[in-house]
SEKOLFI-186245 format. One line per field, with one value per residue (C-alpha): residue number from 1; x negated, y, z. Coordinates in pm, 1 decimal. Layout:
! residues N
resi	(NUM | ...)
east	(X | ...)
north	(Y | ...)
up	(Z | ...)
***
This chain:
! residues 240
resi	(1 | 2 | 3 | 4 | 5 | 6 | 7 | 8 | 9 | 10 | 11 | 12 | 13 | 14 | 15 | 16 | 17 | 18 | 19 | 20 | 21 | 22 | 23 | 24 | 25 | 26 | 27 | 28 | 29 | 30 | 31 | 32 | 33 | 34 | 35 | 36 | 37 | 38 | 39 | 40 | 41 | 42 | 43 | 44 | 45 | 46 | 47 | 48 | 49 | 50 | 51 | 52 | 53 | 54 | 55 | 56 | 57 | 58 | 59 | 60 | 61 | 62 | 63 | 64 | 65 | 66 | 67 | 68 | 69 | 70 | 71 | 72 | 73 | 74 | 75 | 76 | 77 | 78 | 79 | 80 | 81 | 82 | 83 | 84 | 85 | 86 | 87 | 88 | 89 | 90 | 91 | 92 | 93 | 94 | 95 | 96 | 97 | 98 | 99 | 100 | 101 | 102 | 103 | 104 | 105 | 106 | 107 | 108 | 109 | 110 | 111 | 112 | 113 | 114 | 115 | 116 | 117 | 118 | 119 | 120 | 121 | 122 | 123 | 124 | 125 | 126 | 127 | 128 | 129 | 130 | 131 | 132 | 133 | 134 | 135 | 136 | 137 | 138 | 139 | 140 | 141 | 142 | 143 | 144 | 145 | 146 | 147 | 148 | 149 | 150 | 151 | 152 | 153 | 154 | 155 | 156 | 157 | 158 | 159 | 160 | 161 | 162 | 163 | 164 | 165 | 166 | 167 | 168 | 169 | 170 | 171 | 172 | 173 | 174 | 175 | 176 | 177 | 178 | 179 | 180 | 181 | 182 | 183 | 184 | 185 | 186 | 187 | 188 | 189 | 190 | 191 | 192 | 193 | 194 | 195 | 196 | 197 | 198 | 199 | 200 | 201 | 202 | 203 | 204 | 205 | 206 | 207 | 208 | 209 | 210 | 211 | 212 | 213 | 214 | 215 | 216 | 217 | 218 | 219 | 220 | 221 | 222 | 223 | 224 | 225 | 226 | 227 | 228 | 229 | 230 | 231 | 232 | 233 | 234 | 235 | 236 | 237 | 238 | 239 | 240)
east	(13137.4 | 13305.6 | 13299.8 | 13369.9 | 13542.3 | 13876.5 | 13924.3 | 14280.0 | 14195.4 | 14501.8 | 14478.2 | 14664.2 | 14877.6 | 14681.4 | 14329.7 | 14555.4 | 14664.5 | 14460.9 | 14081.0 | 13933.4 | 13569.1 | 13775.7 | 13575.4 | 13828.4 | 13945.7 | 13586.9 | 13503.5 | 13850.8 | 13733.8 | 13397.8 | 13558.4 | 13717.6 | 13890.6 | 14032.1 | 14341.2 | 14462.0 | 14798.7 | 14860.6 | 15092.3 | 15110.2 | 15232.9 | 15256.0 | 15453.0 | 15751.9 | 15495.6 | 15598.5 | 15242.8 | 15054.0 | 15225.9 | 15206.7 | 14878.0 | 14854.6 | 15094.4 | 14902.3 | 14771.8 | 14509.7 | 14363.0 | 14181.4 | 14295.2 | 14079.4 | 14075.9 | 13731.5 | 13756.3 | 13540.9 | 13602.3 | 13464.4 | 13698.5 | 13569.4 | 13334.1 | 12977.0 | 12865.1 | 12521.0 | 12472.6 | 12562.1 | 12282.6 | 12216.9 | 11907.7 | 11788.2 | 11854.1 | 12212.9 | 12532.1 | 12778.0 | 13037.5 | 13328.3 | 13081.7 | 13073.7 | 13462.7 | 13476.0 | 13278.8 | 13449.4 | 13758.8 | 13632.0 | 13526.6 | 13869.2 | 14029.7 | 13878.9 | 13826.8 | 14034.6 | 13916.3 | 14151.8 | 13985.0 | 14200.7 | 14084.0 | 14157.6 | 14025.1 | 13994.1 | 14338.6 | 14458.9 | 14352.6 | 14451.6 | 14832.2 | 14807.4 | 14740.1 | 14980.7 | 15294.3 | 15177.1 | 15224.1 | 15116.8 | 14753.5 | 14739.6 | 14767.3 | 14477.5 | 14134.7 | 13890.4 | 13532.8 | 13261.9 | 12898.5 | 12586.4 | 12497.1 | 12180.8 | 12152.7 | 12312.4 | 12581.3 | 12451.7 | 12756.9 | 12663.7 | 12950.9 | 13149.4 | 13018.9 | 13113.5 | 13282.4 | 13017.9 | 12687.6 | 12771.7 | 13082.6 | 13041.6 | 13258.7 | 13452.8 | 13261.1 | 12939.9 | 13102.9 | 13228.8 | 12903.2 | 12739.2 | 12991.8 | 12865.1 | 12537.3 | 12623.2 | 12846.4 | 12548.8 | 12291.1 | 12595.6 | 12607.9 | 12922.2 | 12910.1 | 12685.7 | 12616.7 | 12507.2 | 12466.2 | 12370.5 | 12246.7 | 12604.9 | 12830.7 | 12555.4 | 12477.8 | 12856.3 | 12846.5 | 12567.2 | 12703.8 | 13000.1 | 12868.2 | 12625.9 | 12942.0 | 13108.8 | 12765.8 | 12730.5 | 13106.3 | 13001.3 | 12753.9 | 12955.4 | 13083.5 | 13369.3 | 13489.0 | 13799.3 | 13844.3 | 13486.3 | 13284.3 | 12996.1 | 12729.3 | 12460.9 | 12558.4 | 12329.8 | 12176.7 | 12362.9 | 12086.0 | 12056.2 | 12467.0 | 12594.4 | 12838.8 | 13137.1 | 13148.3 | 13383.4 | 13680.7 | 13724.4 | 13385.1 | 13361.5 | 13735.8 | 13539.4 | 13216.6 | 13474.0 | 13539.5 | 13181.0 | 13011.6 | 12873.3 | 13063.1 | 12975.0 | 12745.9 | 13046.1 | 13243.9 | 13112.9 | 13330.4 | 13607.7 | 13624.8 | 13677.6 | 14034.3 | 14210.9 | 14033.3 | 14352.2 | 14336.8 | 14398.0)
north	(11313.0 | 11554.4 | 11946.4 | 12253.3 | 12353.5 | 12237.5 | 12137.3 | 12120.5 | 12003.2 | 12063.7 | 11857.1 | 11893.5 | 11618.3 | 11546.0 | 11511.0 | 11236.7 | 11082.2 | 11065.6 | 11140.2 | 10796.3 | 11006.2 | 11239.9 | 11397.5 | 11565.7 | 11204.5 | 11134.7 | 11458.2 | 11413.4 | 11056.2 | 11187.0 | 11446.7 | 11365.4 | 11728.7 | 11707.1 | 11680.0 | 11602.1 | 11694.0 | 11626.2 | 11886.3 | 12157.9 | 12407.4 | 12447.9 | 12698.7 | 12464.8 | 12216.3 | 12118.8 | 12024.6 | 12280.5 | 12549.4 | 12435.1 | 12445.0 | 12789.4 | 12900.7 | 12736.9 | 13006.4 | 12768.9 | 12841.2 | 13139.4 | 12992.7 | 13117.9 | 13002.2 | 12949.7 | 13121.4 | 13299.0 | 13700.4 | 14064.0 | 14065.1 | 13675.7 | 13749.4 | 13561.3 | 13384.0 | 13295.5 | 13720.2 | 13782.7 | 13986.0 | 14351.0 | 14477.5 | 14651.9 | 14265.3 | 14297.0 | 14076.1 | 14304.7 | 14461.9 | 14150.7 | 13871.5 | 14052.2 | 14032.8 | 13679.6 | 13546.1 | 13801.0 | 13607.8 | 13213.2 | 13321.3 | 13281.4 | 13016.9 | 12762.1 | 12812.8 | 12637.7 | 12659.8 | 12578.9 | 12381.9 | 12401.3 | 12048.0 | 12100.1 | 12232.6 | 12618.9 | 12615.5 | 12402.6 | 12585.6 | 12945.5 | 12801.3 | 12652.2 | 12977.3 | 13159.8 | 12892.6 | 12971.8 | 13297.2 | 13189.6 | 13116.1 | 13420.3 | 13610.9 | 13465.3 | 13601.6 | 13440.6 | 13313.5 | 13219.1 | 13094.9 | 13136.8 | 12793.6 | 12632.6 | 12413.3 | 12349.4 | 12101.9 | 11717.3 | 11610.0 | 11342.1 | 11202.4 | 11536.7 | 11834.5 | 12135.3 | 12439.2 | 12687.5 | 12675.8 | 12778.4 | 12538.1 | 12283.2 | 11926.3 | 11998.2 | 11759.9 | 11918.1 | 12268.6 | 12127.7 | 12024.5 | 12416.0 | 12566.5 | 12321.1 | 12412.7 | 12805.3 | 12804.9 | 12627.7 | 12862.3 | 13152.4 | 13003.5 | 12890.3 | 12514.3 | 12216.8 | 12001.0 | 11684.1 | 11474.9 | 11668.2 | 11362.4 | 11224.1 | 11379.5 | 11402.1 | 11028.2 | 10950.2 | 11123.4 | 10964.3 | 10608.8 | 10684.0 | 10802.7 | 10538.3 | 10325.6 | 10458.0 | 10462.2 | 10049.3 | 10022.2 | 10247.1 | 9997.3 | 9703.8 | 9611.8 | 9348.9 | 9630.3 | 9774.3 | 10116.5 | 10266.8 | 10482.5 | 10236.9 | 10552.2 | 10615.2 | 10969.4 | 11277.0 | 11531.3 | 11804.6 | 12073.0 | 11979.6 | 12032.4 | 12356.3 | 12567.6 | 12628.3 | 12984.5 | 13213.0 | 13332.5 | 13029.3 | 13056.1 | 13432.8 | 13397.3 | 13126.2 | 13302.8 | 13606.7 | 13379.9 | 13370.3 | 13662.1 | 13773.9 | 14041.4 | 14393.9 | 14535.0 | 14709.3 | 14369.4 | 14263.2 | 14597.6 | 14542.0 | 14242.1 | 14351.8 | 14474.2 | 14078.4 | 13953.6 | 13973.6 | 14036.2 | 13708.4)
up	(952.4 | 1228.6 | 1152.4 | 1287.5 | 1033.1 | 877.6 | 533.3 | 351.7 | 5.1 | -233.3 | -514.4 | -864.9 | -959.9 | -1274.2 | -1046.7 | -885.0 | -1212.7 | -1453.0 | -1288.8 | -1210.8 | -1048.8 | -900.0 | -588.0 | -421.0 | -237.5 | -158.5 | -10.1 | 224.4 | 319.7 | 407.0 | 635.7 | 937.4 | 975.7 | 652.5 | 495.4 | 80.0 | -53.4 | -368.1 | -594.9 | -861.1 | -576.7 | -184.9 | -79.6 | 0.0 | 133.9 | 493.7 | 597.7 | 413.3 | 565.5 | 958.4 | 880.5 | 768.5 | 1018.6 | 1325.4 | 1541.5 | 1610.6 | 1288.8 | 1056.8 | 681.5 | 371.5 | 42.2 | -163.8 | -436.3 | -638.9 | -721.2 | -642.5 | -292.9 | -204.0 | 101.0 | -22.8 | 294.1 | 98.4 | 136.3 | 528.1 | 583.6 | 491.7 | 379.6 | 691.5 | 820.3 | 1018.3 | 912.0 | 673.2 | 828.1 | 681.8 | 868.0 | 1206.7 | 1153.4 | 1064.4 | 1345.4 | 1579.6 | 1462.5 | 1439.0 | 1829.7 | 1924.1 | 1618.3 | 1435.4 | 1029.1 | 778.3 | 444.1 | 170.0 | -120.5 | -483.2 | -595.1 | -1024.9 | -1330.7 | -1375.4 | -1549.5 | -1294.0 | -983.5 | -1182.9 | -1191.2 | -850.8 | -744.5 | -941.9 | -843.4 | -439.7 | -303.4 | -3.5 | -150.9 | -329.9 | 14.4 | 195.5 | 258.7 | 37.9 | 38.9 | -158.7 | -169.1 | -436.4 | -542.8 | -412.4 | -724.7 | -1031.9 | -1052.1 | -1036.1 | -1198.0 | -1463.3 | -1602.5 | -1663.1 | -1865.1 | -1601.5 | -1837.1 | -1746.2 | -1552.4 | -1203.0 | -1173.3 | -951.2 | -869.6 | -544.4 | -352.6 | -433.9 | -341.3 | -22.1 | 32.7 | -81.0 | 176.2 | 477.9 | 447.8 | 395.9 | 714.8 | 886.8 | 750.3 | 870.4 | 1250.6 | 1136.8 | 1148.6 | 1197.0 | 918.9 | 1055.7 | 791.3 | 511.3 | 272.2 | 282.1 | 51.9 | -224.6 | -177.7 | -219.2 | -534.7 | -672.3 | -604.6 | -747.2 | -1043.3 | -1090.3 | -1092.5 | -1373.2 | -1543.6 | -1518.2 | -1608.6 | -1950.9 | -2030.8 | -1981.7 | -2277.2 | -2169.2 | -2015.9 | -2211.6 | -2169.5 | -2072.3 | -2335.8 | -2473.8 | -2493.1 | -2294.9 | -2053.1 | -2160.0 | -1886.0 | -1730.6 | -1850.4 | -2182.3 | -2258.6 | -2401.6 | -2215.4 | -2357.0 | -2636.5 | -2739.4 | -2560.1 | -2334.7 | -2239.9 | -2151.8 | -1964.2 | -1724.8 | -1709.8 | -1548.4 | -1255.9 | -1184.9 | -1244.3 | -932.5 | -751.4 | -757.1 | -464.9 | -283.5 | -275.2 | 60.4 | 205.0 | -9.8 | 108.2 | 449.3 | 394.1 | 358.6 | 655.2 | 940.4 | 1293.1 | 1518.0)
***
């Protein structure tokens, strides 16, 4: 599927290692202005960098947090775009959007962060999701958190919604997912198959989230940003 709109998906080496349903490698074969590189940090990364260097481009990272720009919230009440949209399409007039995708657990995707400078420094976005997370196999840590397939496929239809994009094919990403994940399912109830769990999956909704401190330290990554966030958020987004 072709996009406006390109995607650099940055995947931790333990996604590549160990996750056999990892989405990030779908989502990248699904896109055909995408690009994967695999590591635990990418500020010496040859190809990472071009790519934010490129004067062809306007890089952001999505990211959650009270300076992320929410492009599910463009509009003010009186019904014009916020003051940090009208800068961001005054900007994608002239370059084309690159939108850096951390492809890891929260842990993972905090120390990516922290290990790359060069991450920490770019504008960031964000979106409100549509739905809740269709992910099957996996419990998510917190409602709100979302496979990075399905939050590739979240953005899409924001930056759509935003003027930003076209979204084509809409059906295809989620369909991807579910195959996949019907998959595993069959290989779980195989039982020549070494290796698989041998118990039925249960449903997202009915799982608890996680409690405690580890819960309240992820629900901080999503709380919703304050009202005034939309102008701070202003201040990162950088002249082309």
């Amino acid at each position: 599927m072709e996009t406006r709109t390109r995607f650099v998906f940055l995947m931790h080496p333990k996604e590549f290692k160990q996750e056999k349903a990892g989405t990030g490698r779908l989502t990248h074969l699904c896109l055909a202005n995408s690009s994967l590189h695999m590591g635990a940090t990418f500020d010496d990364n040859e190809d990472v960098q071009a790519l934010l260097c490129d004067p062809r481009f306007y890089p952001v990272l999505l990211y959650p947090g009270s300076t992320a720009l929410n492009l599910s919230e463009i509009v003010q009440p009186d019904g014009a775009p916020t003051v940090p949209f009208s800068a961001l399409s005054r900007m994608l007039a002239q370059k084309t959007l690159l939108v850096v995708v951390l492809d890891a657990t929260w842990s993972g995707a905090r120390k990516m962060l922290r290990l790359s400078p060069s991450l920490q420094g770019l504008p960031r976005i964000m979106f409100t999701p549509a739905a809740s997370s269709r992910y099957v196999i996996k419990q998510q840590p917190q409602v709100g958190c979302l496979s990075t397939l399905e939050a590739t496929h979240e953005l899409l239809t924001v930056l759509q919604n935003a003027g930003l994009d076209r979204y084509t094919q809409p059906a295809q990403l989620l369909e991807v997912f579910k195959k996949m994940q019907d998959f595993q399912i069959r290989c779980a109830s195989d039982p020549s198959r070494p290796g698989y769990r041998h118990r039925a999956y249960s449903e997202p909704a009915g799982r608890t989230p996680a409690r405690g401190r580890s819960g309240t330290r992820r629900e901080n990554y999503l709380k919703r940003p304050p009202e005034n966030s939309l102008g701070a958020a202003s201040a990162p987004l950088r002249a082309p």
